[in-house]
N, C-alpha and C positions, 0 to 999 in steps of 0.2 A: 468318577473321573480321577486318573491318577496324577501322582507329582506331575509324571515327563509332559501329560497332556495338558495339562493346564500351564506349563511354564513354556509350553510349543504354543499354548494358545494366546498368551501372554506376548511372547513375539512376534508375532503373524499380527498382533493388532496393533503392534509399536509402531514397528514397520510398514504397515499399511497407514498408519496416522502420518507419519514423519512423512511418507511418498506425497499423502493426498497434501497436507499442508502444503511442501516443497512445491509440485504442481500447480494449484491458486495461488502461489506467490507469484510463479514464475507467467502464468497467462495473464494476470492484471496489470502486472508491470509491464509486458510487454503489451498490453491493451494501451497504456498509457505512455509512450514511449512517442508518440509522432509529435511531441511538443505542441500541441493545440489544448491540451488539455494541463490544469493546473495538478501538481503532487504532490497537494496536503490536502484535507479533508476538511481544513477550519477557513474563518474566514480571514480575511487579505488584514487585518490587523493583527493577528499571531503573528504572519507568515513573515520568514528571516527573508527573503528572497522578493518583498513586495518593490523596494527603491529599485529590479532593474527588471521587473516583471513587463510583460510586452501582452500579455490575455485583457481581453475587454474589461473583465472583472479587477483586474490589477489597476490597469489606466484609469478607471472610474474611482477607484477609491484614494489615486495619487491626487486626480483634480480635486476630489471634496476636502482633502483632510491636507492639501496644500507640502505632500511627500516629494521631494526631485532624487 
């Protein structure tokens, strides 16, 4: 294998990383986009967004831990 081939095969696979990433970013997010569904990953005690949260998960954790 020469320089030029290896440095063509080197961007063919950048490029094809950065697309695929780009791609799964852009389908999950819009998986997630009809507001039914919460978008963070942790639970409703991290979350910045819990005091005006309206998901059943949110509301349950406002009444136990007495959050308005």
């Amino acid at each position: 294998m020469n320089r030029r081939r290896f440095l063509h095969n080197i961007g063919r696979g950048t490029i094809l990383s950065v697309l695929a990433i780009f791609s799964g970013t852009m389908i999950f997010r819009n998986l997630n986009s009809n507001g039914d569904s919460c978008d963070f990953d942790f639970v409703c005690r991290n979350c910045k967004k819990v005091k005006g949260c309206r998901l059943p998960d949110g509301i349950d954790y406002k009444k136990k831990n007495s959050i308005q």
